[in-house]
C-alpha positions in Angstrom: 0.0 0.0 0.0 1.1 3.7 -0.6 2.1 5.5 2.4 3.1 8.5 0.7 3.5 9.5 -2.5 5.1 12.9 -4.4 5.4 14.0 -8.2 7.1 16.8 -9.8 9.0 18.4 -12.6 12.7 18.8 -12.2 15.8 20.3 -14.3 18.9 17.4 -13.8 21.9 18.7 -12.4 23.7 15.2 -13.3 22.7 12.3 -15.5 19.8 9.6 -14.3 18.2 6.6 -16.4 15.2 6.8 -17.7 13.3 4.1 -15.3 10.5 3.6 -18.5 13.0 3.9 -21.9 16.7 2.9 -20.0 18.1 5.9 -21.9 19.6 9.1 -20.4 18.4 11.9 -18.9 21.5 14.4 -19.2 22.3 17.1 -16.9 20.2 20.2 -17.7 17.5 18.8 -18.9 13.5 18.5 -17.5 12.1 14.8 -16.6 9.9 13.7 -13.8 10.7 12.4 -10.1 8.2 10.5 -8.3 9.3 9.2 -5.1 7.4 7.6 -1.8 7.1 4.8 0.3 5.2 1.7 -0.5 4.8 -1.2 1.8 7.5 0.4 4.1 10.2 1.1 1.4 11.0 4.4 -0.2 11.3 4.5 -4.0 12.1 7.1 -6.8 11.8 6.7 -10.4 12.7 9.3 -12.9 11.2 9.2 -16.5 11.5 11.5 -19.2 9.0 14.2 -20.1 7.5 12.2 -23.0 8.2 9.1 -21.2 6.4 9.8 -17.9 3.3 10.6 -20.8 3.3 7.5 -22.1 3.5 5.7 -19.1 0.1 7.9 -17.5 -1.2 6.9 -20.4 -1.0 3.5 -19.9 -2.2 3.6 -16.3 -5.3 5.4 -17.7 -6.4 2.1 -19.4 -9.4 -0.1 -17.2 -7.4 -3.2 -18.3 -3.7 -2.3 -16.8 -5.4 -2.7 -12.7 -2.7 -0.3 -12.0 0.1 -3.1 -12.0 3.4 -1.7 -13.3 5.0 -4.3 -15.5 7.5 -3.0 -18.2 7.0 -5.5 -20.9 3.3 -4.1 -21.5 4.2 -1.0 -21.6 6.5 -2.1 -24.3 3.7 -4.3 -26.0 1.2 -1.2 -25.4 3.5 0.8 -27.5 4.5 -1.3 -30.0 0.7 -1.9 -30.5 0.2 1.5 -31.7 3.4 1.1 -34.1 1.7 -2.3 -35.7 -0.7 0.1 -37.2 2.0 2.7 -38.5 1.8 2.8 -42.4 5.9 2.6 -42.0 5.7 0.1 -40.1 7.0 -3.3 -40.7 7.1 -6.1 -38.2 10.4 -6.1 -36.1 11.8 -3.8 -38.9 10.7 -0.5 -37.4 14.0 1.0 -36.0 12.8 4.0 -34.5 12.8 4.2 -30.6 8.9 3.8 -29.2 8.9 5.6 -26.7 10.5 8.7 -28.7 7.8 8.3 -31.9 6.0 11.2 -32.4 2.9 9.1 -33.9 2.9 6.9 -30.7 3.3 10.3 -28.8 -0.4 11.4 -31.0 -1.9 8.3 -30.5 -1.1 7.7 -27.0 -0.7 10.8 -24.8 -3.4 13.5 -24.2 -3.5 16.4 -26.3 -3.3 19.3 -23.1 0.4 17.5 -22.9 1.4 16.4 -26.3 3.6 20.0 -26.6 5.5 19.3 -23.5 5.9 15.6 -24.5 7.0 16.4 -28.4 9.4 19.0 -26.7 10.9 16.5 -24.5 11.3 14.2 -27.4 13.3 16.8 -29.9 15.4 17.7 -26.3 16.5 14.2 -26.4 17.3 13.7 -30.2 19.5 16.8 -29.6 21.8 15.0 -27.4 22.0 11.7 -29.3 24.5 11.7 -31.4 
């Protein structure tokens, strides 16, 4: 059970993982922290902008019963890519989680800005 339980916006001041994509999140840049205690232990997970999106978009659906498992998030995503007219099976090689069409699909419009801006943020710093 949640005991307590915090969310916000933050600017790094040193490189995390992403806890949803595995990629970094470099110093200077905006992600979400959550952090708490559940059953007695703290925890803190930091996502990316458009990562955090996807993954309150996946806890919006009746089906998930709020159980966090990575692998259908994954296979959430990659659902929305099946129907991509680029799309091949196991061809795509795009990132998921960084697709702007999965981004239009998925996340709500009032934070689809903030999500897409996160997502050119990111591309900036991959080489």
């Amino acid at each position: 059970m949640v005991e307590c339980y915090t969310e916000e916006q933050r600017k790094s001041r040193k490189e995390h993982e992403c806890q949803l994509c595995g990629k970094k999140i470099l110093k200077g840049r905006e992600y979400i922290c959550e952090s708490g205690r559940y059953d007695g232990k703290f925890f803190e997970h930091k996502r990316h902008i458009h990562c955090n999106a996807i993954f309150e978009a996946y806890f919006s659906e009746p089906w998930t019963d709020n159980e966090y498992d990575e692998d259908m998030i994954y296979e959430y995503v990659r659902d929305v890519c099946s129907s991509c007219p680029e799309y091949e099976y196991d061809q795509c090689d795009r990132d998921p989680y960084s697709c702007e069409a999965v981004i239009r699909k998925l996340v709500p419009e009032s934070v689809q800005g903030a999500a897409m801006e996160s997502v050119e943020a990111n591309r900036e710093d991959t080489p």
